[in-house]
C-alpha positions as CSV (number, residue, x, y, z in Angstrom):
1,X,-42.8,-21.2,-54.0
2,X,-39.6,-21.1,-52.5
3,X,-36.8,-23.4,-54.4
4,X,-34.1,-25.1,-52.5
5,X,-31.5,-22.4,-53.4
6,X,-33.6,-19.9,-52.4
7,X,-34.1,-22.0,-49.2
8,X,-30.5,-22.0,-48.9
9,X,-29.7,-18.5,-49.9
10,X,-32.0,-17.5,-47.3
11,X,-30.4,-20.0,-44.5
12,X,-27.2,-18.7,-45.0
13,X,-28.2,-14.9,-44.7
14,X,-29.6,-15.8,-41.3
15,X,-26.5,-17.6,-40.3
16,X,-24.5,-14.1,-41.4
17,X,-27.1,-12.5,-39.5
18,X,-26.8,-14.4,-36.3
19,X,-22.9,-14.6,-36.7
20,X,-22.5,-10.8,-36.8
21,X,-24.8,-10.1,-34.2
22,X,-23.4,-12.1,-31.9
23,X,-19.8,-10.9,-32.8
24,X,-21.6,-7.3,-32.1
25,X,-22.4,-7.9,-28.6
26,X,-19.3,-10.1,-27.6
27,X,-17.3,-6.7,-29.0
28,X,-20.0,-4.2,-26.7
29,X,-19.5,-6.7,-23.6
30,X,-15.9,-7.1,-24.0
31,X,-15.9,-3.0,-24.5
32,X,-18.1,-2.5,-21.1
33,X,-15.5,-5.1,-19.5
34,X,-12.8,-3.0,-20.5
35,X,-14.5,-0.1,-19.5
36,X,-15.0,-2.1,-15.9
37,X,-11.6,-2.8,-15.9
38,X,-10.5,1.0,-16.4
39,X,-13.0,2.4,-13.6
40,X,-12.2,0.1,-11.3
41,X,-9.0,0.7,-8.2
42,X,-6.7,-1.6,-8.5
43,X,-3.9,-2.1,-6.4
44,X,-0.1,-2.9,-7.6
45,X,3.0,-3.5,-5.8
46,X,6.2,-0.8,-6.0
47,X,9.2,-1.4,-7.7
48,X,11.7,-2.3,-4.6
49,X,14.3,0.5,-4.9
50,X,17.3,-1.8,-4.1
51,X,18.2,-5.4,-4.1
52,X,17.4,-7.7,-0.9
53,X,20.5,-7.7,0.5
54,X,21.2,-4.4,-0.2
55,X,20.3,-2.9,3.7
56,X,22.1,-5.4,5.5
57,X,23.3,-6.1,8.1
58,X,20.3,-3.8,9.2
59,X,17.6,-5.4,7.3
60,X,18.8,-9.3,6.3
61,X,18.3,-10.2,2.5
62,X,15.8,-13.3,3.2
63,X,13.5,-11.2,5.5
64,X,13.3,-9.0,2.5
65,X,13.2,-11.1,-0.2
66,X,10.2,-12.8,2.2
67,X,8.6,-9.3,3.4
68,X,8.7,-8.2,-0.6
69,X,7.3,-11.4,-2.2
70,X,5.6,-13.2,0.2
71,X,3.6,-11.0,2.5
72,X,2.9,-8.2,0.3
73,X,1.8,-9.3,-2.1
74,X,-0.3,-11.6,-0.2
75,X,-1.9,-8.0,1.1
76,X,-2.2,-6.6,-2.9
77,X,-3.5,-9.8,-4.2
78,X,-6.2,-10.1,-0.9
79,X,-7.1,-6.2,-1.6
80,X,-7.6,-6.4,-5.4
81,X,-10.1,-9.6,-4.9
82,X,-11.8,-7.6,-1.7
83,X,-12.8,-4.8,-4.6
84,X,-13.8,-6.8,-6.9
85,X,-15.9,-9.2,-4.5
86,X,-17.5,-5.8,-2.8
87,X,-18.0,-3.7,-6.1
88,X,-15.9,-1.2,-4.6
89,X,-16.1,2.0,-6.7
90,X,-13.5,4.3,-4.6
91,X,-11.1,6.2,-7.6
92,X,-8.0,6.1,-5.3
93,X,-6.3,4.1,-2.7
94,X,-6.7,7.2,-0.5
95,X,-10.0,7.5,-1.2
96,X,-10.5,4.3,0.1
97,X,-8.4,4.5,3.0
98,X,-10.5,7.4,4.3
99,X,-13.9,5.6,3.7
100,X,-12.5,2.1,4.6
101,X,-15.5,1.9,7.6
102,X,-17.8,1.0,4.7
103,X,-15.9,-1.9,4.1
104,X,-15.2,-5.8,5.5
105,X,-12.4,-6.6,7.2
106,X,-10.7,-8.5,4.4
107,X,-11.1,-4.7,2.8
108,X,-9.5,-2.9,5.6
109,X,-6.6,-5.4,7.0
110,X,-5.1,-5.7,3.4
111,X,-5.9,-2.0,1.6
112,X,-3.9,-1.3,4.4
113,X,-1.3,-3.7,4.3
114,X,-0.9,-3.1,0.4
115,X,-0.6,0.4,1.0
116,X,1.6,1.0,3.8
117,X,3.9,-1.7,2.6
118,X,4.3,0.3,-0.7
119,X,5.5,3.8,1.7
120,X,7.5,1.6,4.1
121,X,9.7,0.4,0.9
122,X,10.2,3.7,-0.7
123,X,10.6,5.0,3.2
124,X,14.2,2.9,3.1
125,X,17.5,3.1,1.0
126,X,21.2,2.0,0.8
127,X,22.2,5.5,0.2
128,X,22.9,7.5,3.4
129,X,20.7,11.1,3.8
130,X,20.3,13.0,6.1
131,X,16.8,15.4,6.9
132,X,16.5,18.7,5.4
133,X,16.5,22.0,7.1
134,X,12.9,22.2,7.2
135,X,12.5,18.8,8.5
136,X,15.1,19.7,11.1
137,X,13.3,22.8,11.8
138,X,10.0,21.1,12.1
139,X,11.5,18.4,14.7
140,X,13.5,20.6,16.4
141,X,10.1,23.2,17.2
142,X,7.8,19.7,18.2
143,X,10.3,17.4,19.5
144,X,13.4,19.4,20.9
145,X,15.9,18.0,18.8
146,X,16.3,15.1,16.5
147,X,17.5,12.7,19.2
148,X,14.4,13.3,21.2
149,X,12.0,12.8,18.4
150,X,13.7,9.2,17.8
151,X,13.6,8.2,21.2
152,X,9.6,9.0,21.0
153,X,9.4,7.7,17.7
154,X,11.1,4.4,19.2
155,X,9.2,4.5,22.3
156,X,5.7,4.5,20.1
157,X,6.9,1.3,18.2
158,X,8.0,-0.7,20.7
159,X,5.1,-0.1,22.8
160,X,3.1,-0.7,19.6
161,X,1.2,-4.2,21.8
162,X,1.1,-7.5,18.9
163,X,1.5,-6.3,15.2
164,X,1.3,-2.7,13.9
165,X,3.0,0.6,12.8
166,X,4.9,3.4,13.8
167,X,4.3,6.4,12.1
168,X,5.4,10.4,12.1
169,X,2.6,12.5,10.3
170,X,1.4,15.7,9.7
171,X,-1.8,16.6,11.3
172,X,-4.4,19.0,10.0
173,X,-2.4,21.9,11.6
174,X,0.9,20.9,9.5
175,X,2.6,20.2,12.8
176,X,4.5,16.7,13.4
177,X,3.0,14.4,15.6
178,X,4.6,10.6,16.3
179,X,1.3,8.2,16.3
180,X,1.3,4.0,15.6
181,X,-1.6,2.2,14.7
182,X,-2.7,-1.7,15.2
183,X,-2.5,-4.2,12.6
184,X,-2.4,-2.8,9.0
185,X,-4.3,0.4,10.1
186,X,-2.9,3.9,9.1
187,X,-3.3,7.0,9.7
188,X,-5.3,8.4,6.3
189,X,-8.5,5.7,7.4
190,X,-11.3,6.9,9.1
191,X,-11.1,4.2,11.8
192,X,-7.9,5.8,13.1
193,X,-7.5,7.2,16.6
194,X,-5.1,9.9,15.5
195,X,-5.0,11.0,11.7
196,X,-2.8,12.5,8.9
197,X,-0.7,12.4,6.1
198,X,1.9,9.9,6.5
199,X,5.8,11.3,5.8
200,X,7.7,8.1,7.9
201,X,6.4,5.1,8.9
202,X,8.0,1.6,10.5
203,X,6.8,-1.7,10.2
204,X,6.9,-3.7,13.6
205,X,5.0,-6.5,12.7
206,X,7.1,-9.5,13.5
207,X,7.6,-10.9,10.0
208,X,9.5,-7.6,9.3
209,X,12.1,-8.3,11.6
210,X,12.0,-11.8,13.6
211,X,14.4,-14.3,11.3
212,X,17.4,-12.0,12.3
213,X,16.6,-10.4,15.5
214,X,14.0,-12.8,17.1
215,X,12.4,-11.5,19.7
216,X,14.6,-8.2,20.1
217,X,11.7,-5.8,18.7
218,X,14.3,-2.5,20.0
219,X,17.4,-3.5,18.2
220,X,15.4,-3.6,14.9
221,X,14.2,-0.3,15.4
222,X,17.7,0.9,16.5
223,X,19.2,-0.4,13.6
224,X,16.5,0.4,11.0
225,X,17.5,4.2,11.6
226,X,20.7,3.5,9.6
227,X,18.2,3.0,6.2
228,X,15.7,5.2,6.6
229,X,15.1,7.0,3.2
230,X,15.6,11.0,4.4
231,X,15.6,12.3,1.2
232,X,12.2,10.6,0.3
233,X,10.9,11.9,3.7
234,X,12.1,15.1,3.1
235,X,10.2,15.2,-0.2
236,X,6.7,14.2,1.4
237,X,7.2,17.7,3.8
238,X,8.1,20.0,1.5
């Protein structure tokens, strides 16, 4: 017959039991989350490379401060919840990029917008630089000279119709070609008319720009010459 401190002895074994067993699996779920957490692509923002106000009068300090906080991370926030939400399982950002067909919209319009933001800031600098030799070399063959290849590179944003991007890339050949692409499309997706790796690229959407130049798309262009980030482009063509 079983006595009340056996009873009890027994009761409390059972509570150990279920106590240690539960704290088992919450430590194997929490290890799978983790796991989760590890395999899956996640998006983050880049460290801007100089202070807001630090490319004016070309770029004014509020539309950066605006660009930086407000927009783009609206795109890296939107992305990250897009991969979660899809059970995306790409291992890169490029990797998605190239298969973003497979994805919604909400996948597509802010991958792209999280990337290309993060090349457009480490595309600009306070520093003055000027191309290489082989970059000069390269525009010079495909181009004519380096004035010619910014008045095409300024004719293809301008004419960039609504939102979008200028680009220069290097196509599968490893020849320069000047493309632009609507919305927060680039040239590394799948869905792009013209494709290949990225070395410049300009932001013409009108929240880059408007608060200091309004409606006067050409002047920012003009003007964003005078901060773009040579060195770094030189760098993505060597």
């Amino acid at each position: 017959m079983q006595t009340r401190r056996n009873f009890l002895q027994n009761a409390a074994k059972a509570t150990l039991g279920i106590a240690v067993s539960g704290s088992i699996l919450q430590d194997i779920a929490s290890a799978k989350e983790t796991e989760l957490d590890a395999a899956t692509l996640k998006f983050s923002q880049v460290e801007l490379p100089f202070s807001y106000a630090a490319l004016e009068p070309n770029i004014d300090a509020l539309t950066m401060e605006i660009h930086y906080t407000k927009h783009h991370m609206a795109y890296i926030n939107a992305v990250n919840e897009a991969i979660v939400a899809e059970s995306i399982k790409e291992t890169s950002e490029e990797q998605l990029l190239a298969n973003i067909s497979k994805y919604s919209a909400k996948a597509r319009n802010n991958a792209g917008g999280a990337w290309n933001h993060n090349f457009f800031w480490e595309s600009l600098s306070d520093k003055t630089s000027q191309p290489s030799e082989k970059l000069l070399t390269m525009i010079n063959k495909t181009f004519g000279s380096i004035d010619k290849f910014k008045e095409q590179f300024a004719a293809a944003a301008t004419t960039r119709f609504g939102s979008g991007w200028a680009w220069l890339i290097l196509d599968d050949s490893g020849n320069l070609k000047i493309t632009s692409t609507p919305n927060q499309d680039n040239p590394l997706m799948d869905v792009a008319e013209v494709k290949g790796i990225p070395v410049l690229g300009l932001d013409v959407w009108e929240h880059a720009y408007y608060l200091h130049y309004q409606n006067k798309r050409a002047d920012y262009i003009k003007n964003w010459w005078n901060v773009v980030n040579w060195k770094k482009v030189n760098e993505r063509i060597a």
